[in-house]
C-alpha distance (Angstrom), angle and dihedral (degrees) to the residues before:
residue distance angle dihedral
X1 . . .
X2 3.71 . .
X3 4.49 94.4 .
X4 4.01 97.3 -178.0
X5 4.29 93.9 40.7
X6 3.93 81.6 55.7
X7 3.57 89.1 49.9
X8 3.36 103.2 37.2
X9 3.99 83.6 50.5
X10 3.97 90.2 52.3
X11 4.04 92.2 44.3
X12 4.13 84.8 54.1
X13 3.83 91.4 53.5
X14 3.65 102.4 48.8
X15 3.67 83.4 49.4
X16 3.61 89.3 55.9
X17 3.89 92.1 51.4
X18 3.80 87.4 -109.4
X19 3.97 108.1 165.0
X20 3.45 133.0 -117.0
X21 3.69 108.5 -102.9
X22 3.91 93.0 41.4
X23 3.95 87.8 48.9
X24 4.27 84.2 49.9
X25 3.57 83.5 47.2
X26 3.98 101.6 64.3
X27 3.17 94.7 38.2
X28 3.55 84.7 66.7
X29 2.96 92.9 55.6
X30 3.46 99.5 44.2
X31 3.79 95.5 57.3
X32 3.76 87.4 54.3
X33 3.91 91.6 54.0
X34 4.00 101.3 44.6
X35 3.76 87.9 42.8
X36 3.56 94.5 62.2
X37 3.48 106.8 -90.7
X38 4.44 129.3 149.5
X39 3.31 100.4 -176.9
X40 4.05 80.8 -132.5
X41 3.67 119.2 160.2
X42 3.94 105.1 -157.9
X43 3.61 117.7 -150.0
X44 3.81 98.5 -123.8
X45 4.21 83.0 62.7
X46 4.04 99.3 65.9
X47 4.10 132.1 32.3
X48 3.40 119.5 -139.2
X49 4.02 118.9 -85.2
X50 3.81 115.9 -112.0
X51 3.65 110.0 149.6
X52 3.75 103.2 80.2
X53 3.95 126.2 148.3
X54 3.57 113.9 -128.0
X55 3.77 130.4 -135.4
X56 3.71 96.7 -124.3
X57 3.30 90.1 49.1
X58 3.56 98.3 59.9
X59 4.08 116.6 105.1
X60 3.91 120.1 -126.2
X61 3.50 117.3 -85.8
X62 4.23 135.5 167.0
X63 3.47 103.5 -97.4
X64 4.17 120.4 -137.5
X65 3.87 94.0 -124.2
X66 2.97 93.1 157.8
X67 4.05 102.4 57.5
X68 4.36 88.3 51.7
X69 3.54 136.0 104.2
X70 3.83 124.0 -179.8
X71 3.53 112.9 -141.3
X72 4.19 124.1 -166.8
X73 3.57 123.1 -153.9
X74 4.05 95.2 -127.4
X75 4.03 110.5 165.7
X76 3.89 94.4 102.0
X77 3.38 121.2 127.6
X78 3.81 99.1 -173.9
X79 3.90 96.8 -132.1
X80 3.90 94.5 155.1
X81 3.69 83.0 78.8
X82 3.93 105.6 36.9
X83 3.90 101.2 -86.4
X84 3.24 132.0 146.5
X85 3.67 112.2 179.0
X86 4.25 126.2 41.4
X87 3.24 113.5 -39.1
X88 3.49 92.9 -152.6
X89 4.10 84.1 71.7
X90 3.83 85.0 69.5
X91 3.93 115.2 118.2
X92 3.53 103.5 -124.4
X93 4.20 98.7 160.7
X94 3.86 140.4 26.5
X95 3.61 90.7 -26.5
X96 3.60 98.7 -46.7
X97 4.06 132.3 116.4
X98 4.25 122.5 -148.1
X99 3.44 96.1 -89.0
X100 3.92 86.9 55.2
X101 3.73 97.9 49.9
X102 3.76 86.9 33.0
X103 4.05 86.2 53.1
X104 3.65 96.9 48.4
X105 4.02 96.8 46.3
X106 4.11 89.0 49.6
X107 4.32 81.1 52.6
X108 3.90 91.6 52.6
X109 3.83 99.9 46.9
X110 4.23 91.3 47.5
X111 4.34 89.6 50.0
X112 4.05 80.2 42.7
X113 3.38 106.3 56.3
X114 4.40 91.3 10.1
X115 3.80 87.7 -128.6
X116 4.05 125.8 140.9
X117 4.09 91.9 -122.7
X118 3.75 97.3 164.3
X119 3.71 122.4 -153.2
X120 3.91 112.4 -131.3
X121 3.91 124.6 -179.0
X122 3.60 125.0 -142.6
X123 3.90 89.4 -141.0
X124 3.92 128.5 -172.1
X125 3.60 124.7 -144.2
X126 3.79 95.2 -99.1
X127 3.65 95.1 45.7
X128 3.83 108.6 38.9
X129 3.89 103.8 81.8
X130 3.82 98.1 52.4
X131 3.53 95.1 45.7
X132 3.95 95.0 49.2
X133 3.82 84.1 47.6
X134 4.01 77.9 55.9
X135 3.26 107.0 47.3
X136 3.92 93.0 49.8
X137 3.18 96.5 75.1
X138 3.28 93.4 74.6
X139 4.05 105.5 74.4
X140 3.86 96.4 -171.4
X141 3.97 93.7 53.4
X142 3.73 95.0 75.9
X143 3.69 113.3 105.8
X144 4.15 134.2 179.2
X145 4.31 85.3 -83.8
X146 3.57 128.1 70.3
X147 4.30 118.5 -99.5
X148 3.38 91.5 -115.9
X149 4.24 163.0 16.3
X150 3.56 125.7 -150.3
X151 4.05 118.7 -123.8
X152 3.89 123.8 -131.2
X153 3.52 129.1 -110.2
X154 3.69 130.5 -147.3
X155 4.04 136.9 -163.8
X156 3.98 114.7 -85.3
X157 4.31 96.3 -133.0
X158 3.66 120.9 -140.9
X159 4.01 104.3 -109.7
X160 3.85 82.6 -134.3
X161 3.60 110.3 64.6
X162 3.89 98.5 -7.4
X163 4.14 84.0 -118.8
X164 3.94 106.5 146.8
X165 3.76 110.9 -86.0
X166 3.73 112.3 -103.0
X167 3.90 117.4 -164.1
X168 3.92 113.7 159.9
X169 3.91 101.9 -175.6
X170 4.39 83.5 63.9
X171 3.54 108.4 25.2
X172 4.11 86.9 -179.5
X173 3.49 89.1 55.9
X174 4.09 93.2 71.9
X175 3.55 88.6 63.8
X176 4.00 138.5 72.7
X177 3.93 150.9 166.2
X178 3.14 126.9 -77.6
X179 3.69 91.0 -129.9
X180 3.73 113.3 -104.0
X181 3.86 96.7 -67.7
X182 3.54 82.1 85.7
X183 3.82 87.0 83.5
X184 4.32 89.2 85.5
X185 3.74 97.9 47.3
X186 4.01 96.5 37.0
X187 4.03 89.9 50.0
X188 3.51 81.9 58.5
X189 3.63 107.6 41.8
X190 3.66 93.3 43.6
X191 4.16 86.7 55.8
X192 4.28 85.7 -119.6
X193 3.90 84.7 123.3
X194 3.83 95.5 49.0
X195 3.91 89.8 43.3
X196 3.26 98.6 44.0
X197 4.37 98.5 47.8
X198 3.94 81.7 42.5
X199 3.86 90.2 65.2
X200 3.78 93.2 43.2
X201 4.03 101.0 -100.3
X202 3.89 106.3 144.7
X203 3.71 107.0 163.7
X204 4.31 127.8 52.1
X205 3.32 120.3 -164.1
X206 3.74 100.6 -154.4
X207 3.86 123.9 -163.0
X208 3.83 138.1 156.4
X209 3.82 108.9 -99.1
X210 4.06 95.8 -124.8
X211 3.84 88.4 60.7
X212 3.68 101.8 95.9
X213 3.83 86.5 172.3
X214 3.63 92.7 62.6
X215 4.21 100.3 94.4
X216 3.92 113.9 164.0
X217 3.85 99.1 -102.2
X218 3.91 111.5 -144.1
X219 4.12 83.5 -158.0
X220 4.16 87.5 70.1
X221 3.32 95.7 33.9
X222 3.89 87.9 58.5
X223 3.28 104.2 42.2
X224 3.56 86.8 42.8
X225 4.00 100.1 61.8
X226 3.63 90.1 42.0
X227 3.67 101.0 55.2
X228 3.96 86.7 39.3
X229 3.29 92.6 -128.5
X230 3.64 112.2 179.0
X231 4.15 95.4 -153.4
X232 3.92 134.7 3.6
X233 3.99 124.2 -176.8
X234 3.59 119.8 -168.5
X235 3.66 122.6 -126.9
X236 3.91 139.2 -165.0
X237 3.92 130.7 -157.9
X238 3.74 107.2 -94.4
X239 3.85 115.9 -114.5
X240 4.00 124.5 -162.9
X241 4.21 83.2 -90.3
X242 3.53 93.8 59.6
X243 4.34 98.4 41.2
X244 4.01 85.2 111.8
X245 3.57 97.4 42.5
X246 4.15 127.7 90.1
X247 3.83 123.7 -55.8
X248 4.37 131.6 -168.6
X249 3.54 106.3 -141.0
X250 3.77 127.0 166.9
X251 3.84 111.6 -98.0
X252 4.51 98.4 -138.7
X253 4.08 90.2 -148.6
X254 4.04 90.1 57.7
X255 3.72 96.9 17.8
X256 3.75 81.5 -146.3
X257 3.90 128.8 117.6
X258 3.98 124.4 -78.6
X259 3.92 140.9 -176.6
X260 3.39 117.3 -131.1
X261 3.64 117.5 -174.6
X262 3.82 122.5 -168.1
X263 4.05 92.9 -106.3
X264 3.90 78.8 70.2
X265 3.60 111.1 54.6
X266 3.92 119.1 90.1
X267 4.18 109.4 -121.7
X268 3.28 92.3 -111.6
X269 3.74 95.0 63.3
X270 4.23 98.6 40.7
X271 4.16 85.7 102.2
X272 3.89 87.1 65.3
X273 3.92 94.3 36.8
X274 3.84 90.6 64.0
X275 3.73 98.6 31.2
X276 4.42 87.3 118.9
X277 4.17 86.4 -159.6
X278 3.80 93.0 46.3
X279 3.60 93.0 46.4
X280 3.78 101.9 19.7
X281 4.57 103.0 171.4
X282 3.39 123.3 79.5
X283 3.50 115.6 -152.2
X284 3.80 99.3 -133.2
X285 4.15 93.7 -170.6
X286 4.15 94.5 -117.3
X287 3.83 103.1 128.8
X288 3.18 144.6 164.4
X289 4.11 136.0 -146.1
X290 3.42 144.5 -162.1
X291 3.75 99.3 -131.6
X292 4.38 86.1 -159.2
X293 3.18 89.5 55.6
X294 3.76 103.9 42.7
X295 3.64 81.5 50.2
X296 3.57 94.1 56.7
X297 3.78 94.2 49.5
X298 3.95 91.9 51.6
X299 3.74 92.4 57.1
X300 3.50 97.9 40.2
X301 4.06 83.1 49.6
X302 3.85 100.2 34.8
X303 2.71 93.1 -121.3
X304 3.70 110.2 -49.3
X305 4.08 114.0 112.1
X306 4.07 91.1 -167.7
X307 3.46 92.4 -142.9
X308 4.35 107.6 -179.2
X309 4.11 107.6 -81.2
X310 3.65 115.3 -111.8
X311 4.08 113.2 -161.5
X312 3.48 112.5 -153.1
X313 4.04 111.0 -168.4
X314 3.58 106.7 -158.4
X315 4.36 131.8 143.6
X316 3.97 122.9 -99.7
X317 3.38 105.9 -113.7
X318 4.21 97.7 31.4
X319 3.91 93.2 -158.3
X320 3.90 82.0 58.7
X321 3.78 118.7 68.0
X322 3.95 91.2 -179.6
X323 4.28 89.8 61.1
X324 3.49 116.2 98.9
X325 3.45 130.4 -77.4
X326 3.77 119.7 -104.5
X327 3.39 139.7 -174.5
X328 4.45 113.7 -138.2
X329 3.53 102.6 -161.3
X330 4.09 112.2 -146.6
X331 3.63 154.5 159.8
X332 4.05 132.9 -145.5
X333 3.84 116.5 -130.8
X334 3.61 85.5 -126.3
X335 2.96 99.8 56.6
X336 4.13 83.9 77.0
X337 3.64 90.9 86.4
X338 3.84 91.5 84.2
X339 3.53 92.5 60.1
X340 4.22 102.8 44.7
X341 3.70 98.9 85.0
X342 4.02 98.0 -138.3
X343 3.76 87.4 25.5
X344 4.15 104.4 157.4
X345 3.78 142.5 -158.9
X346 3.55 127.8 -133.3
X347 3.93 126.3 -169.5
X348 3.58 112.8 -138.7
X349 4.17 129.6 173.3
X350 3.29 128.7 -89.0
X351 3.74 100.5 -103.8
X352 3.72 87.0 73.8
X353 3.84 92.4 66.0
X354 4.29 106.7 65.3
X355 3.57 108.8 151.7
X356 3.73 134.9 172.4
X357 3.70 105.5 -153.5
X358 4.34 98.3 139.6
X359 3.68 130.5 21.6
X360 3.96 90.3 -98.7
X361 3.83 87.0 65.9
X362 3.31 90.9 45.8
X363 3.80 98.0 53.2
X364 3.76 95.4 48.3
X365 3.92 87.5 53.3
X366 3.45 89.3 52.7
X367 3.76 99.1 48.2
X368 3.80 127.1 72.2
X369 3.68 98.1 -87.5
X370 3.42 82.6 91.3
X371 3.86 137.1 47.5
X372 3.74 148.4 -168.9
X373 4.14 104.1 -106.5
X374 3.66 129.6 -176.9
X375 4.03 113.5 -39.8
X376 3.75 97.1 13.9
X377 4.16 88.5 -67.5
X378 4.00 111.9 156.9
X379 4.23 109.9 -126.2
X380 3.38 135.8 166.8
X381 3.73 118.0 -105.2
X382 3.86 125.2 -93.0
X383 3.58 111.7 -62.2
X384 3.79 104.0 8.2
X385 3.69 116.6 119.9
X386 3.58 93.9 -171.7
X387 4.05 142.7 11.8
X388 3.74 116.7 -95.2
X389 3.65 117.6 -101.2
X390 4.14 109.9 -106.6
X391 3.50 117.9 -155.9
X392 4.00 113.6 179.6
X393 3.62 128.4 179.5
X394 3.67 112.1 -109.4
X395 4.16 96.8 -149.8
X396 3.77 80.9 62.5
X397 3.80 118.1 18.3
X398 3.72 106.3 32.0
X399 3.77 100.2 94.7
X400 4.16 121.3 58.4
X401 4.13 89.3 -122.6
X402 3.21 94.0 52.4
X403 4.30 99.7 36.6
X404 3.81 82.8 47.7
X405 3.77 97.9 55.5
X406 3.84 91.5 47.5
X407 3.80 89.3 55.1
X408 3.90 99.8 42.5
X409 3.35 105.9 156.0
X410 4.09 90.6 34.9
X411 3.98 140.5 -95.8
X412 3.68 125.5 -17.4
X413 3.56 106.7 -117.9
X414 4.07 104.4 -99.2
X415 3.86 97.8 -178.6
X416 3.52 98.7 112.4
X417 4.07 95.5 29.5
X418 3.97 127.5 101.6
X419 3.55 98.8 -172.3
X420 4.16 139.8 6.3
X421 3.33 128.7 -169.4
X422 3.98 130.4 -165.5
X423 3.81 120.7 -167.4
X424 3.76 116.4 -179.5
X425 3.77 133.9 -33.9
X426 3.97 99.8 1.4
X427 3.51 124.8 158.5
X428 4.19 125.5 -171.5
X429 3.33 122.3 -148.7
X430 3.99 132.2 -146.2
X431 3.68 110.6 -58.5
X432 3.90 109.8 2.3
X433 3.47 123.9 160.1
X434 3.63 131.3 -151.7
X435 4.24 120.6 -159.5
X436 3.87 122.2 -170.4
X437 3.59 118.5 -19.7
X438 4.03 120.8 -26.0
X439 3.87 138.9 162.5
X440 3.48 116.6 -153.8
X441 3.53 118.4 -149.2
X442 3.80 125.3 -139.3
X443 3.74 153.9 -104.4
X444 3.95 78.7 48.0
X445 4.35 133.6 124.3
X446 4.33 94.9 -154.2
X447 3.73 95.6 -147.6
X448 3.92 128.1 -103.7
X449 4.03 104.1 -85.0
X450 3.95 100.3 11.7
X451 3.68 116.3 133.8
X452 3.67 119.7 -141.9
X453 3.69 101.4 -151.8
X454 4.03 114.3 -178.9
């Protein structure tokens, strides 16, 4: 165990103004890593889950408005496609970004069910000005809680050595997230947790903020509070697109329910990770807490959850493949289900799971295969059963300058497609439509009006 790197890495955060309990918290984590430990969940260790209620299965029930907040995991900056400022400021329909739709569905539920429900952003530092400037607009948002809490940051560590990276031409650059398990101990450093119990808010719904799809649901939230359930996540049934993509499973030494995320399994067991029929729920990263009892668990742990390790390997500077490798040590909020004795699963369609994670996402959001419903909510047009399948080419597409200037006059229409396509250089013009499945071939402009019909 490297002794003077974990120093060294505790001496940088209380430089930093890094509290307490996140400061106890990698160390944790650090002790795990230099003595050894993967944070590996090996397949012969869990059984698959099967026994998973099922949202419309649930029976009616009055649902505690009143004592929710919804809060969106908002420190993204969207740099797998070029950005450099929240992603959740991206316009993704009729003119309007996340935090807009995001905004507007928060308004409907409280004139719905005339409860408080504030919305609360787990911000970063790079993302929370712009989006407060955002969400201020909106006059009738403001609630008896404050917009926002800040998320922790932690030392990246040199793979060799485990010393603290050091990197003086970007500063920023020595630093990372904690992954988003920092939402438990960052509610509670920040003094959200306390604020929001004082005021009598007992249940978070808690949801990444480019998930349109992911809509408090007064369904869970009943049959939440009157089971007294201390923590639900919502699943999905894996398809072929989700095979590398987070699992539940039942852990045999606890016989309770676990996340395991693909930076967890050991190589040799990746066939049965994305076997979809062995492993058939996708954890789709809705969920929601008790906030008593997370507060109960945080005392009783000072403040460290101990929520599984995930190692990510990954270089300094990640435009530059020469930089050093580093290890960012994290956790997934998810993950928080092996640790809620009671914790449960709930399986949930597929139109609650809408995020924008590449450009190709992105465009079918944007086109007509989807639409604005009732109360801001995010559906699929009539008669669609499903979203198309996007397929951009990265060379071309991958960053938001260059997707944008391939699509200058906006989105083919997708309504009646299945599947699209783009090799190379394409550009669309205004008004194109695509029918049934087509592949587009590139260097090519397809004109304004044509229809590509498969």
């Amino acid at each position: 165990m490297s002794a003077e790197g974990l120093q060294s890495s505790v001496e940088k955060m209380r430089r930093e103004g890094v509290p307490d309990a996140a400061i106890a918290s990698f160390e944790h984590y650090y002790e795990q890593l230099a003595s050894g430990a993967s944070g590996m969940v090996p397949e012969d260790e869990i059984e698959p889950a099967r026994d998973v209620a099922d949202l419309d299965g649930l029976p009616t029930g009055d649902a505690p408005l009143d004592q929710a907040v919804v809060i969106k995991l908002n420190g993204g900056l969207g740099t797998s496609m070029g950005m450099s400022r929240a992603k959740s400021l991206l316009e993704v329909k009729e003119g309007m970004a996340f935090l807009d739709v995001i905004a507007r569905q928060v308004l409907a539920l409280r004139e719905a069910g005339g409860a408080r429900m504030p919305l609360v952003l787990m911000n970063s530092f790079y993302t929370r000005d712009d989006s407060l400037a955002l969400l201020e607009r909106y006059d009738a948002l403001a609630s008896d809680v404050p917009f926002d809490f800040v998320q922790h940051k932690e030392p990246k560590l040199l793979v060799d050595g485990l010393e603290p990276a050091d990197w003086p031409a970007d500063r920023g650059l020595e630093w990372c997230p904690p992954g988003h398990g920092d939402i438990y101990p960052a509610l509670m450093t920040s003094g959200m947790l306390a604020e929001l119990l004082e005021r009598g808010y007992r249940y978070a719904f808690m949801a990444n903020s480019d998930n349109l799809g992911a809509v408090l649901d007064p369904r869970i939230l009943a049959w939440m509070a009157s089971e007294g359930l201390p923590y639900v996540c919502e699943v999905t049934d894996r398809t072929a697109a989700d095979k590398k993509g987070g699992h539940i499973a039942v852990l045999k030494e606890t016989g309770g329910l676990i996340l395991r995320e693909t930076a967890q399994t050991p190589e040799e067991d990746m066939g049965a990770f994305t076997d979809v029929e062995r492993h058939p729920y996708f954890h789709v990263n809705n969920l929601w807490v008790d906030l008593q009892a997370l507060d109960g668990l945080l005392r009783e742990r000072d403040g460290v959850l101990g929520l599984p390790m995930i190692v990510n390997e990954k270089t300094l500077d990640p435009s530059d493949s020469a930089s050093p490798a580093v290890y960012q040590l994290e956790t997934a909020m998810g993950a928080a289900i092996g640790v809620f004795e009671g914790a449960r699963a709930i399986r949930v369609p597929r139109s609650r799971f809408v995020p924008v994670k590449k450009t190709s996402d992105l465009l079918v959001l944007r086109s007509d295969a989807y639409v604005l419903g009732e109360g801001a909510r995010i559906e699929l047009a009539d008669g669609r059963a499903a979203a198309p399948l996007v397929e951009l080419d990265d060379e071309h597409f991958k960053l938001l300058a260059d997707f944008d200037s391939h699509f200058p006059a906006g989105p083919p229409s997708l309504v009646a497609a299945e599947r699209l396509a783009v090799v190379g250089d394409v550009t669309f013009g205004r008004d194109v439509r695509v029918r049934g499945s087509v592949s587009v071939q590139g260097p090519r402009r397809v004109e304004d009006g044509a229809v590509l019909d498969g």
